[in-house]
N, C-alpha and C positions, 0 to 999 in steps of 0.2 A: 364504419368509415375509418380508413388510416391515411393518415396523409405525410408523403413526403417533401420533408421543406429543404429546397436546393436556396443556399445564399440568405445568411445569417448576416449581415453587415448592419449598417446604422439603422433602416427601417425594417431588415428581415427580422433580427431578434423579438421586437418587440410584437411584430405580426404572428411569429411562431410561438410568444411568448401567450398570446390571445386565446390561439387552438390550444394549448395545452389547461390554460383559465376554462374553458367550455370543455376539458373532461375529452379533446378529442385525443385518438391515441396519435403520435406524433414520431416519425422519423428524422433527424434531421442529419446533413450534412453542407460541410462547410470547406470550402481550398485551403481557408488557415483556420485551421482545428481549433487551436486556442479558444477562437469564437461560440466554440460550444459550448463551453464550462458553463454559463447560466442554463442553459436548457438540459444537459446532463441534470445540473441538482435541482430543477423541476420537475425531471421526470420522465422526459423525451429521451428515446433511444435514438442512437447516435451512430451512423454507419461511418464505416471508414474510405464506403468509395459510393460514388454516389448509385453507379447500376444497384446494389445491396437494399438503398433507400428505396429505388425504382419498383426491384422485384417485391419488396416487402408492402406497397402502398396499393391503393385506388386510385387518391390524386398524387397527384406531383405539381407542389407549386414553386414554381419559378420568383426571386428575385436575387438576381445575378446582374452586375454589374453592367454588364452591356452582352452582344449578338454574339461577341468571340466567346465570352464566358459563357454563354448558352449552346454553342457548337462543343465546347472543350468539355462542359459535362455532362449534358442532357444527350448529345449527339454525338460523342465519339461511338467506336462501333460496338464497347460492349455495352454502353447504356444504352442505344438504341435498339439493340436487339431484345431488349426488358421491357419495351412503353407496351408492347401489344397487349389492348384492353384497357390500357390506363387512358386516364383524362389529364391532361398537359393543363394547369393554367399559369401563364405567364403575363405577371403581375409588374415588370419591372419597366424602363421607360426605353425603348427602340426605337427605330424607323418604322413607318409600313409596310416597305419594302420588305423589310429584316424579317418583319412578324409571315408574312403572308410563303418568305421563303423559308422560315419555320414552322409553320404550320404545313407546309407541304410535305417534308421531310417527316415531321411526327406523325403525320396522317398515313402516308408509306408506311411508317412501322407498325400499320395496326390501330393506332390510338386518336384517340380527339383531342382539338387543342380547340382552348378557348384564352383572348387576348385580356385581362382587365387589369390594366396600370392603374395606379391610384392618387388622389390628388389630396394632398395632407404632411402630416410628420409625424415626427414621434410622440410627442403626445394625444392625435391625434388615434395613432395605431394602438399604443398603447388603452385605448378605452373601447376601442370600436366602432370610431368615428371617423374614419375615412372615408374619401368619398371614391366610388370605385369602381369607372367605363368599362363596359363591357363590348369585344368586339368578338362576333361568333354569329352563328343562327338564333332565330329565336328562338326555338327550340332548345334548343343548346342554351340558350342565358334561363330560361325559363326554368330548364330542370335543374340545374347546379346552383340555383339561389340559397338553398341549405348554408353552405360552404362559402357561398360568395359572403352574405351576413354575417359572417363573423369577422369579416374586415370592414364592412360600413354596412348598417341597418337598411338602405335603399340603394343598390347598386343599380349603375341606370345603364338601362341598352340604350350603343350608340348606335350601332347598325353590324355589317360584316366585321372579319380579320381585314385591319388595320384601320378602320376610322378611328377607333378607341387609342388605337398607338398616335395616331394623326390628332386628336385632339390634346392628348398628354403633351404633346412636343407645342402645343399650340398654348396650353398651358403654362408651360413652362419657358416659355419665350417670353411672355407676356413676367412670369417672374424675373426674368433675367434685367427683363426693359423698366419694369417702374423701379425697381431699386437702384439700377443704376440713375433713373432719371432723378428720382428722390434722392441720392446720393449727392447727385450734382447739384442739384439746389440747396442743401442741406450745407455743405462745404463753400456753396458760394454766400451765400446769406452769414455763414460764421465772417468768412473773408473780409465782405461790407457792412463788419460790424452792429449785422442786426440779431435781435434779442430773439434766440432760438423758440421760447414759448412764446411771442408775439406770433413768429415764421407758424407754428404746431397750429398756434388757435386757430389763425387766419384761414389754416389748408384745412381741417378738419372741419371747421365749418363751410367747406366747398366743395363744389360735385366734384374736384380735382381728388377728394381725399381717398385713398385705400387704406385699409385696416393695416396692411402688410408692414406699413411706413410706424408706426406707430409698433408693432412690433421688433422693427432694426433701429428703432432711432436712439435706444439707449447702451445696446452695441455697437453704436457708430460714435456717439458721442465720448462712449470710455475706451472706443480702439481693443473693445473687448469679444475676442471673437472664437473662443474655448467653448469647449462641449457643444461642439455643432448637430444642428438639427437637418444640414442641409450642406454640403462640403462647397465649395468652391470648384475644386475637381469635377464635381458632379457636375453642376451647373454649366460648365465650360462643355464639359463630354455634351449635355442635352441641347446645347446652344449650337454646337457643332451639328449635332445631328440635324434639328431645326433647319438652321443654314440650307444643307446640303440636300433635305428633301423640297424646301421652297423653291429652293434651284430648277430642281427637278420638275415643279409644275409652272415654272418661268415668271415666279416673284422678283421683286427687287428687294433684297436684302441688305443696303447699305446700313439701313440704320442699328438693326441687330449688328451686323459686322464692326460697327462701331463699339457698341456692347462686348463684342467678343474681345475685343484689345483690350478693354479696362479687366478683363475677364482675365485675360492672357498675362497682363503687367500684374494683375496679385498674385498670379501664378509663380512669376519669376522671382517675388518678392517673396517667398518661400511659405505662402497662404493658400496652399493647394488643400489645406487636411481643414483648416479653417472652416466655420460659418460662412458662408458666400457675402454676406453683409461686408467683407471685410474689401472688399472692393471699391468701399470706401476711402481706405488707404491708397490704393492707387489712383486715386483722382488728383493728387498733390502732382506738383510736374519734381524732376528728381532733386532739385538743388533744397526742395523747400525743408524746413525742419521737421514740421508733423506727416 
């Protein structure tokens, strides 16, 4: 087995960094090179464009930023002309739409695409413990389990291309909304002067509590939001996307849309590259000091 890894960023490295831990042989390519320097001095051969990665591999695994960054290098016309025979897994977080109009396109060239975004972070990828939906045939999830395990020990079939993309966005709406909700409580209980670990105990011992809050809450309390696990940018892009596919099956999205402003305002406040926790800071109205 060779595998080509397209998009090395915040969760790609440490995913490729896995394959190459399990002895597989490794290609990788990356839009800004730099990003390669750790997989270079572990080991992994490094193409300079990504059809190179294409023709040299079996799989080709996807996580690329968004749909345009997977048209620009998995599907321009000379990487497409390289898929025939290969297996497509595209791991990164899109629409359904996106996937099923990707998988059409790599299916034409010859190759199978299989969809499985993943639910987790960097420590999480970094060991092997992500957890990782699978959209495809069964067939299809059945025989590429090899490969799928070395990103999470039980990858779970969801059904066809795009449920798996449809529950990732559902996932991560759901991250967008309790942080922001815990934010708001967290900032308003500082405001009316009550004792932040009174606020922790009380929620933690309630079916209100998620693990998640407990995770951001000492990034929130120190306005410390470096070496992210999770950008902001991101979260906006997957919030977006969400949005615009619930549209599409005739949800009412006020309350996310709500979410996306506090989302949008850390944005402008130059917390794009940030931890998404940091959305916290935009919960103050502009005049206030913190």
């Amino acid at each position: 087995m060779k595998v080509a890894f397209l998009g090395t960023g915040l969760m790609g490295l440490p995913m490729a960094q896995r394959l190459l831990q399990a002895d597989v042989q490794l290609i990788a390519y990356n839009r800004t090179p730099e990003k390669l320097a750790p997989l270079q001095a572990a080991g992994a051969e490094i193409a300079v464009h990504p059809r190179h990665a294409i023709r040299a591999a079996d799989y080709v695994v996807l996580m690329l930023t968004n749909a345009s960054a997977i048209y620009s290098v998995l599907l321009s016309d000379t990487s497409w002309r390289s898929l025939a025979g290969k297996t497509v897994i595209q791991m990164g977080t899109i629409t359904p739409t996106e996937s099923k109009e990707i998988r059409d396109t790599v299916v034409a060239a010859g190759a199978e695409y299989i969809e499985a975004p993943v639910l987790g972070s960097i420590p999480e990828a970094e060991v092997g413990k992500l957890i990782v939906m699978v959209g495809s045939y069964r067939e299809q999830y059945q025989r590429h389990q090899d490969i799928l395990k070395y990103f999470g020990s039980e990858p779970v079939y969801v059904g066809e291309v795009g449920t798996a993309s449809a529950l990732k966005l559902a996932l991560n709406q759901l991250i967008a909304s309790l942080t922001t909700s815990f934010a708001l409580s967290l900032k308003f209980v500082q405001r009316q002067g009550v004792d932040v670990d009174v606020f922790m105990k009380i929620l933690r011992e309630s079916a209100l509590y998620a693990p998640t809050f407990d995770k951001k809450l000492q990034r929130m309390l120190d306005n410390n939001y470096d070496n992210p696990n999770f950008a902001t940018k991101h979260l906006l892009k997957d919030t977006d996307l969400f949005i615009d596919e619930a549209k599409n099956v005739g949800l009412n999205v006020n309350s996310i849309e709500g979410v996306r402003t506090i989302l949008d305002t850390a944005m402008r406040m130059s917390l794009a590259q940030a931890d998404y926790s940091s959305l916290f800071s935009a919960l103050s109205s502009p005049n206030d000091a913190d």
